[in-house]
C-alpha positions as CSV (number, residue, x, y, z in Angstrom):
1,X,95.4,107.0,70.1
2,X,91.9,106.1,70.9
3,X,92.3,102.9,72.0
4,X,94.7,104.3,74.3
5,X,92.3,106.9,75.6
6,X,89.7,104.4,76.1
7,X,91.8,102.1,78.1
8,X,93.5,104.7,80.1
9,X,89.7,105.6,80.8
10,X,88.9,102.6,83.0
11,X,91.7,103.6,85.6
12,X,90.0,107.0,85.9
13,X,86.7,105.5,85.8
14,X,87.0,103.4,88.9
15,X,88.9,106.4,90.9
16,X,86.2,108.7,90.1
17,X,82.8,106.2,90.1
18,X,84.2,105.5,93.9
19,X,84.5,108.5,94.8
20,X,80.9,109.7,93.7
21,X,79.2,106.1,95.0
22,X,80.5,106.6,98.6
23,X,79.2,109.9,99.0
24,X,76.0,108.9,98.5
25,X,76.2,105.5,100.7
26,X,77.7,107.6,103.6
27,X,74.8,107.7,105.8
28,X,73.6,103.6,105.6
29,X,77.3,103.1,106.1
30,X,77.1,105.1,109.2
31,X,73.7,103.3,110.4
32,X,75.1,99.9,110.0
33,X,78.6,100.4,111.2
34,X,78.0,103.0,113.9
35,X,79.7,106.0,112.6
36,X,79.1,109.0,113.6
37,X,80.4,112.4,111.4
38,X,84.5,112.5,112.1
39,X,84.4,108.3,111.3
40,X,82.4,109.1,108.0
41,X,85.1,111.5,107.6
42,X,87.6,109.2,107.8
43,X,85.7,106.9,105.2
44,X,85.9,109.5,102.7
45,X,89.3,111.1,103.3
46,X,91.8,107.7,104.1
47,X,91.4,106.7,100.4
48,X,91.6,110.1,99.5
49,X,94.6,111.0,101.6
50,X,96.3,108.3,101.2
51,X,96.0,108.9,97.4
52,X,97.6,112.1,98.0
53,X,100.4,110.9,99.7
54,X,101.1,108.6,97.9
55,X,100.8,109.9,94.0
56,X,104.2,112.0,93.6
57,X,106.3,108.6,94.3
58,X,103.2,106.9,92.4
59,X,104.3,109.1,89.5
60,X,108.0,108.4,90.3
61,X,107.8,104.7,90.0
62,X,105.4,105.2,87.1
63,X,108.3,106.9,85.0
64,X,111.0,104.3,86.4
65,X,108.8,101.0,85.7
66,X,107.2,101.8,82.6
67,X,103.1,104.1,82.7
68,X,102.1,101.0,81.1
69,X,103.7,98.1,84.0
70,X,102.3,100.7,86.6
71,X,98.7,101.4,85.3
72,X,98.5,97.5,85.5
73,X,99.1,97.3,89.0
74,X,97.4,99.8,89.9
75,X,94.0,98.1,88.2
76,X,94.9,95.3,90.2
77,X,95.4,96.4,93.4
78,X,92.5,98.4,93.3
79,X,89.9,95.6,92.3
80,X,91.8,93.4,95.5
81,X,91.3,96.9,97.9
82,X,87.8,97.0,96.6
83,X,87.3,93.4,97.3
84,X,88.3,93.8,101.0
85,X,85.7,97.2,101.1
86,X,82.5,95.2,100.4
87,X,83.4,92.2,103.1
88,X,85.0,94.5,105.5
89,X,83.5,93.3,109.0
90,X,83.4,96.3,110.8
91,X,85.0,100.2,110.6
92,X,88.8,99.5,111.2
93,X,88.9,97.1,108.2
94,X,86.4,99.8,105.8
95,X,89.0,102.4,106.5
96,X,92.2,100.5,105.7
97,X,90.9,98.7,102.9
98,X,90.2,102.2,101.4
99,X,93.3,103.5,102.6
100,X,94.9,100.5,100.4
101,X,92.5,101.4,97.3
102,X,93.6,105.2,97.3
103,X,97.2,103.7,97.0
104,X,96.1,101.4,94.0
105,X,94.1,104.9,93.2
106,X,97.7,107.0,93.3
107,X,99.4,104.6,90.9
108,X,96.5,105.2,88.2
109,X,96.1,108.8,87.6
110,X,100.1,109.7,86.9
111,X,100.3,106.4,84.8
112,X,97.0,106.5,82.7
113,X,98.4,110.5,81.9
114,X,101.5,109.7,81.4
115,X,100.6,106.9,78.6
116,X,98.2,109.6,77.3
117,X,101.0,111.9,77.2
118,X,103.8,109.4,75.7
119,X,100.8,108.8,72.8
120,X,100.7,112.4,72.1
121,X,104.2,113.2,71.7
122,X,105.4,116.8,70.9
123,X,101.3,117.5,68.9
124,X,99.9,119.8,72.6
125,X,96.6,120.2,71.1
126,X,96.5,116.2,70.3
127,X,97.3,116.3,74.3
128,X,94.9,118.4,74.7
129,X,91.9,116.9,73.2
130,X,92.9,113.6,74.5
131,X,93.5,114.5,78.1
132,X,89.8,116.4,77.4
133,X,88.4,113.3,76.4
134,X,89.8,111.1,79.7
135,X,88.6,113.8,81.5
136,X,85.5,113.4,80.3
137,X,85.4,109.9,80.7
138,X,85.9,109.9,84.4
139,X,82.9,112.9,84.6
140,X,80.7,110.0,83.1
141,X,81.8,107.9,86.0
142,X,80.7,110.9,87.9
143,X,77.8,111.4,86.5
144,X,76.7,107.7,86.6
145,X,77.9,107.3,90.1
146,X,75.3,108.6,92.2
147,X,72.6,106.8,90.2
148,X,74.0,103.7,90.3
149,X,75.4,103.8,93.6
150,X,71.2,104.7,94.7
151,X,69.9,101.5,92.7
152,X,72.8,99.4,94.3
153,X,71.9,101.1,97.9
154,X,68.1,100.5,97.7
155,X,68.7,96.6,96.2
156,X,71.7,95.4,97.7
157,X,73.1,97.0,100.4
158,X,76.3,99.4,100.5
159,X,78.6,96.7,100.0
160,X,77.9,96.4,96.8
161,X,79.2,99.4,96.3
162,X,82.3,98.7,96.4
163,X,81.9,95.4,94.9
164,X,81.0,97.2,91.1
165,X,84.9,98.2,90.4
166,X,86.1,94.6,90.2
167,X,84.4,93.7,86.8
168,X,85.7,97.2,85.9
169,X,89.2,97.0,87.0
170,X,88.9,92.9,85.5
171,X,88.0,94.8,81.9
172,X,90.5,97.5,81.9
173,X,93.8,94.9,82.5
174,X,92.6,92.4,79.5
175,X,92.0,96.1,77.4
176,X,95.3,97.4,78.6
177,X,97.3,94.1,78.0
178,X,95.9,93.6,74.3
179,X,95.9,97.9,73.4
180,X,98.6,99.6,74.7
181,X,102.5,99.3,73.6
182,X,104.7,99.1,76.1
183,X,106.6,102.5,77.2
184,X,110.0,103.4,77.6
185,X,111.3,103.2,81.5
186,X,113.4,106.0,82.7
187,X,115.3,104.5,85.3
188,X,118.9,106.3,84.8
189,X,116.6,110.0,86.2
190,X,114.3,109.2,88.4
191,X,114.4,107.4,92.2
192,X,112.2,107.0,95.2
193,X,113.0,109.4,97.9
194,X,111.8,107.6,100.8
195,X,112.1,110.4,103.6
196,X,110.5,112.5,101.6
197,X,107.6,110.2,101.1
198,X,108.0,109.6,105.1
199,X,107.3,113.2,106.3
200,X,104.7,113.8,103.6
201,X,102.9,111.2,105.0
202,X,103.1,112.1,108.6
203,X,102.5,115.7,107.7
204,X,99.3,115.4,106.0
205,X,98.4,112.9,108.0
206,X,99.2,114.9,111.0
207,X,97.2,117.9,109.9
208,X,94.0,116.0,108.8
209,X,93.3,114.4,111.6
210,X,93.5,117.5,113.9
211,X,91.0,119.1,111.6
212,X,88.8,116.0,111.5
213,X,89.0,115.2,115.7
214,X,88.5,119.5,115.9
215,X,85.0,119.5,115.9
216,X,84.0,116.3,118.9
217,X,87.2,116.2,120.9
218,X,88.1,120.3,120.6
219,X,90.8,122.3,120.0
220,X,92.8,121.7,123.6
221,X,92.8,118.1,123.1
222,X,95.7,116.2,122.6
223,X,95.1,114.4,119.4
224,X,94.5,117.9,117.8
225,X,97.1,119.5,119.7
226,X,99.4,116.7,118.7
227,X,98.3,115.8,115.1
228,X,98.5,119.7,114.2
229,X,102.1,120.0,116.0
230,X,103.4,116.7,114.2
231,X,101.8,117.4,111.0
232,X,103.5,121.1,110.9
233,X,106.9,119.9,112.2
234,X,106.5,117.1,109.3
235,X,106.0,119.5,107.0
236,X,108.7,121.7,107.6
237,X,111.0,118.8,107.5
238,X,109.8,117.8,104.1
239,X,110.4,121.1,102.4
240,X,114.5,120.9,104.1
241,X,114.8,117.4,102.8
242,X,113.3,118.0,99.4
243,X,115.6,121.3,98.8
244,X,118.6,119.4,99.9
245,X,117.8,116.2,98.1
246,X,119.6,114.6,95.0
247,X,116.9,112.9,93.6
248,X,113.6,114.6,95.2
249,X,110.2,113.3,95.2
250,X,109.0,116.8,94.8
251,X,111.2,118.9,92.5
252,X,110.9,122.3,93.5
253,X,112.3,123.3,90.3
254,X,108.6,122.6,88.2
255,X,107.6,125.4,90.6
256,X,109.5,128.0,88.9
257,X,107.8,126.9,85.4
258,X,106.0,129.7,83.6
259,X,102.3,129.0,85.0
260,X,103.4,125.9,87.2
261,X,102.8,127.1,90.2
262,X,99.1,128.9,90.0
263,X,97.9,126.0,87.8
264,X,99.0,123.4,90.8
265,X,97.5,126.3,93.8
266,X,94.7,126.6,91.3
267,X,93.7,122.8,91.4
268,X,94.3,122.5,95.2
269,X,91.3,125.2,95.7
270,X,88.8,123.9,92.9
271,X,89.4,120.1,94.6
272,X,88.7,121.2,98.0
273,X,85.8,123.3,97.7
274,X,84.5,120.7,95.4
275,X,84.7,117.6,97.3
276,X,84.5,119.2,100.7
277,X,80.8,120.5,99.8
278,X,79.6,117.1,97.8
279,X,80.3,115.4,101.4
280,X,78.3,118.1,103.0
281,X,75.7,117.9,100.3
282,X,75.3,114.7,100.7
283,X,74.5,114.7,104.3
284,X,72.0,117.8,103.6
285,X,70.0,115.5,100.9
286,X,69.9,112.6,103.2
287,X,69.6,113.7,106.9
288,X,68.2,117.1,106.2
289,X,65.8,116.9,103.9
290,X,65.3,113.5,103.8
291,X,65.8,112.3,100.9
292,X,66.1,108.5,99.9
293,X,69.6,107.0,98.7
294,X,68.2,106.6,94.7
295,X,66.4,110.1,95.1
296,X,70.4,111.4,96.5
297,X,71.6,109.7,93.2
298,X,68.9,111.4,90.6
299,X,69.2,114.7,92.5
300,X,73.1,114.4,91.8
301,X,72.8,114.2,88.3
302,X,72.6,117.5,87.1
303,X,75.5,118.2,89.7
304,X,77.8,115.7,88.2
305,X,76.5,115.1,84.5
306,X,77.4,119.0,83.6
307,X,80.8,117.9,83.9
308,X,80.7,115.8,80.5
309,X,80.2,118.7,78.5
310,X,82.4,121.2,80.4
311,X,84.7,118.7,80.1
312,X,84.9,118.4,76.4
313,X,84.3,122.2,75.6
314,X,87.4,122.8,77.4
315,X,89.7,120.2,75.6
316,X,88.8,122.4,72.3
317,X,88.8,125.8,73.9
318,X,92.4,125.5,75.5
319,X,93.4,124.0,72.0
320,X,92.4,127.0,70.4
321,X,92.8,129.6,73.1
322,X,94.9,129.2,75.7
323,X,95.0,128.0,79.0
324,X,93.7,131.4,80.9
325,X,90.2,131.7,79.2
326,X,89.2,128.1,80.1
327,X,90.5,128.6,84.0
328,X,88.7,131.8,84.4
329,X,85.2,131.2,83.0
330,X,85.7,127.7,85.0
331,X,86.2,129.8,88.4
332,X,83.6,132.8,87.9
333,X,81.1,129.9,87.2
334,X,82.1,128.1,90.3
335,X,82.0,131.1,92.4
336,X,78.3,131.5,91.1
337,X,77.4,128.6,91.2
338,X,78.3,128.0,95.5
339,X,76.9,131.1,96.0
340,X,73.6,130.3,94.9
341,X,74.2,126.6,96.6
342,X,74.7,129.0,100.1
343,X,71.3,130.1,100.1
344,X,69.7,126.2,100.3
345,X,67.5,125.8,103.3
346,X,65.5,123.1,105.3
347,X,62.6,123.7,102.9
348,X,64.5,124.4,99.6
349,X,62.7,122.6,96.7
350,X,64.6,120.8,94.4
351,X,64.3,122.9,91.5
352,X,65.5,125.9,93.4
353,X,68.9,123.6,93.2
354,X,69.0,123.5,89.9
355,X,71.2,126.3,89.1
356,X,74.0,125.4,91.3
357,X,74.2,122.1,90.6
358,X,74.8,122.9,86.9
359,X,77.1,126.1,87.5
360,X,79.4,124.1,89.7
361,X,80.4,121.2,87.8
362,X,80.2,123.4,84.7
363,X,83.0,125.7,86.3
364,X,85.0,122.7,87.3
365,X,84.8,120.6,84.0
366,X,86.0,123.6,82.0
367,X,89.3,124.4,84.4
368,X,90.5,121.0,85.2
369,X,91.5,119.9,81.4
370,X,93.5,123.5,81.1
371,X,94.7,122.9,84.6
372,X,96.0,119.4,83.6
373,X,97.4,120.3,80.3
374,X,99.6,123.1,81.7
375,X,101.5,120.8,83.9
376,X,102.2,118.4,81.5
377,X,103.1,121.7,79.1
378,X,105.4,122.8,81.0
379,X,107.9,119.6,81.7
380,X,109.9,117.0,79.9
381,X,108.1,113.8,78.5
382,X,110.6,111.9,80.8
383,X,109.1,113.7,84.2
384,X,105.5,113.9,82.9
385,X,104.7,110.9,85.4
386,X,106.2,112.8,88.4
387,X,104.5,115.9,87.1
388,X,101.0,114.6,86.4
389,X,101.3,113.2,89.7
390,X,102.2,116.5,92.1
391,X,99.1,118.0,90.5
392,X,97.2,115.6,91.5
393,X,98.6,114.9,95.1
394,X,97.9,118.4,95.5
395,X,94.5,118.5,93.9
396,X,93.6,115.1,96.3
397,X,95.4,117.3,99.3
398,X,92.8,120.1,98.3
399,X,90.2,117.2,98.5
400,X,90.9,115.6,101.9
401,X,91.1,118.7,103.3
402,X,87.7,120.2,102.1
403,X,86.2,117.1,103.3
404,X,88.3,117.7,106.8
405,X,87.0,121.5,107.1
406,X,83.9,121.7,106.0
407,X,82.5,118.2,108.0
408,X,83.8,120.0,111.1
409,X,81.5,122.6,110.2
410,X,78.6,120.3,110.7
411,X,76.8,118.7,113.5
412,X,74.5,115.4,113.6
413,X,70.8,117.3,113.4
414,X,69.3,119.1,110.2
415,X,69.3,122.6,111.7
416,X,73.3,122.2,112.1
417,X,74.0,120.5,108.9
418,X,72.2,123.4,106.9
419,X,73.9,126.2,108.5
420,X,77.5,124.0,107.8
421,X,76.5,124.2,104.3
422,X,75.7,128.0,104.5
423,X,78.7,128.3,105.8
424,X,80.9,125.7,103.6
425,X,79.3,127.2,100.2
426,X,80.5,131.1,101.3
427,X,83.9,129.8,101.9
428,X,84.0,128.1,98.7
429,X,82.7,131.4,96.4
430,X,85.2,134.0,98.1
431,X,88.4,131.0,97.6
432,X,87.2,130.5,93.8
433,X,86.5,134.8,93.7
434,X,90.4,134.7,94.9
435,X,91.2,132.4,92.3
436,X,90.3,134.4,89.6
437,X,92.9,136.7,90.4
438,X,95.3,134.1,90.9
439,X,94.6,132.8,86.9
440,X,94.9,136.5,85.8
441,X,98.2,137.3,87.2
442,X,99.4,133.8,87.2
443,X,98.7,131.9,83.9
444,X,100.1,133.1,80.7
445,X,97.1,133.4,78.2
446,X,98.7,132.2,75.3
447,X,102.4,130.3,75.9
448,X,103.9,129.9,72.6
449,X,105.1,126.1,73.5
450,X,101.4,125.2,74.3
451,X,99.6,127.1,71.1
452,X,102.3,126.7,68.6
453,X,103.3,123.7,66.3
454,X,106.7,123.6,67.6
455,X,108.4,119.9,67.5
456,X,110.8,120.8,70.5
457,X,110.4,120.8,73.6
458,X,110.3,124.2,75.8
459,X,113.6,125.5,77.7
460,X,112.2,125.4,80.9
461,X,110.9,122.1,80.2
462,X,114.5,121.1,79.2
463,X,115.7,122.4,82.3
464,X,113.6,120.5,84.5
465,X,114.1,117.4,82.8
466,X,117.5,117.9,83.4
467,X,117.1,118.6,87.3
468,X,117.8,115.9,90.3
């Protein structure tokens, strides 16, 4: 099992170390490129969304080829994507090449959990600790990221940026080739449901780019007009074909699960009031107060290092206790700690940070493990692919569209970006306040098919398992 964990690891790794690296190279790859905000946006939030898009038939073909075939092309096409990244010539080819590395991105997270989750078999709290410890191993890439992406800033340039993940994804295929068995394909349940993969694309799409173009082009214009009208007529269409559907890409079925459905609304609001604010943040560091790219990376890790530990703590804790206790200390921390990050200013030392750069992360590491593990709980072993994989589209969802809302909050001078992050960081303590309530009425504290011994698998996960 360890060997597994560890070369499951090296997917997460490279999604999460890119992730952290780019916020913090945001503002040279602005200068050099001419970017202003909403193309910086779009930097962040085409790997992102198209990693969202993309994760829930990621997860499909992830059951239907094998975890193990999938997590190998996913390492593969990500070091190629990240390739094209650090020799991109201009903006058009830095946008799609990380459009193409959130698709490499989507393959890795369903397959690395559902390897992690094949290893684990009917023993939850061996799930538990292990999907802890991947966890965990992805906060180190966190963690690490903003340093190292500040050394490679200041030395070589932001291209190398990118550059790091091919030794990494090079690594993690010779690992994965020599470590972990091959796993059993599922091809007589599961199929690609290509216009439902169509209109999710088109309506997230859709919808992102009208809040993204919001904030220079305004409301009446027809790009925002149009993207919000195409991405809520895409939406609705998605929802008729997926109810109708034989073999659905999104089986609506999971979302009548005992805690299902306020785990997955759970994750959506922790992802975007995380990664919404850390693009903010990392504007106010740089542009606001002024603060080099290695000082960005040191300052960030208290932010991102907390989640190690959080991490870790809440494999044991939702082992032992349950799922609610480890989803509601995560969210009252979170909720403190953004409201504390609300009251930064122009002159704010660093030490006045402190606290919400640990209470943050803290609240975060100690729901997501509990969050993941109650998804995979509650389904088949055969659909825990598809499953880990609609979390996590709508966990990246959450993502791109923090990143979407909160940059339109901000302008290009200091003055504007503080008061965006005033404004970003209240937002973010009332939604995690909310989610509170959601975990208490939602979540079952102690589901007898998570805490017991049982060897079978649950009756609602036998009925979904058994669904379209």
């Amino acid at each position: 099992m360890n060997r597994i964990i560890a070369a499951t690891s090296f997917g997460f790794v490279v999604v999460q170390l890119d992730v952290m690296i780019v916020n913090v190279a945001l503002p040279q790859i602005g200068a050099d490129l001419g970017m202003g905000v909403a193309g910086l946006q779009w930097v962040v939030d085409a790997y992102t969304l198209v990693f969202a898009v993309l994760m829930i038939s990621a997860g499909v073909l992830s059951d239907r080829v094998g975890a193990k075939r999938a997590f190998l092309m996913g390492l593969l096409v990500f070091g190629l994507a990240s390739c094209a990244c650090g020799f991109a010539p201009g903006a058009g080819v830095l946008v799609t090449a990380r459009a193409i590395q959130g698709t490499a991105a989507a393959v890795l997270i369903p397959s690395s959990l559902a390897l992690l989750n094949d290893a684990a078999g009917q023993d939850h709290r061996l799930r538990a600790w292990a999907v802890g410890l991947w966890t965990a191993a992805g906060s180190v890439a966190i963690a690490s990221g903003p340093v190292i992406g500040g050394l490679l800033l200041a030395t070589l340039g932001w291209r190398s940026i990118f550059l790091v993940n091919v030794p990494i994804c090079a690594v993690g295929l010779l690992f994965t080739l020599r470590s972990v068995p091959d796993t059993h394909r599922h091809q007589a349940t599961v199929h690609l449901d290509l216009p439902g993969q169509f209109f999710a694309i088109v309506a997230l799409t859709g919808i992102t780019t009208a809040v993204i173009e919001y904030h220079p082009l305004g409301l009446m214009h027809r790009v925002v007009l149009g993207g919000l009208s195409l991405g809520l007529a895409s939406g609705l269409a998605f929802f008729l074909i997926e109810m109708r559907a034989s073999a659905p890409m999104l089986p609506l079925r999971f979302f009548r699960l005992p805690n299902f459905s306020p785990a997955m609304m759970f994750g959506v609001l922790l992802n975007l009031t995380y990664y919404g604010v850390i693009f903010v943040l990392s504007l106010y560091l740089q542009q606001a107060r002024g603060y080099s790219a290695i000082q960005t990376g040191f300052a960030y890790l208290p932010l991102t290092a907390t989640f190690i530990v959080a991490n870790i703590a809440s494999g044991r804790t939702t082992g032992r206790a349950g799922l609610r206790i480890p989803m509601l200390s995560g969210a009252l921390l979170g909720a403190l700690g953004f409201a504390l990050l609300g009251r930064l200013g122009p002159g704010t030392p660093y030490v006045s940070m402190l606290p919400a750069f640990i209470l943050i992360p803290a609240g975060m590491g100690f729901a997501i493990p509990a969050i993941t593990t109650a998804i995979l709980s509650s389904v088949d072993r055969s659909r825990s692919g598809t499953a880990a994989a609609v979390l996590n589209a709508a966990r990246q969802t959450g993502g791109a569209f923090g990143v979407a809302i909160f940059g339109s909050l901000i302008g290009s001078g200091p003055a504007q970006i503080v008061h965006g992050l005033g404004i970003s960081a209240l937002i973010c303590t009332c939604l995690l306040i909310v989610s509170t309530l959601l975990v208490w009425v939602g979540i079952h504290p102690a589901p007898r098919d998570f805490i017991g011994h049982s060897e079978a698998a649950s009756p609602q996960a036998e009925d979904v398992s058994a669904a379209p």
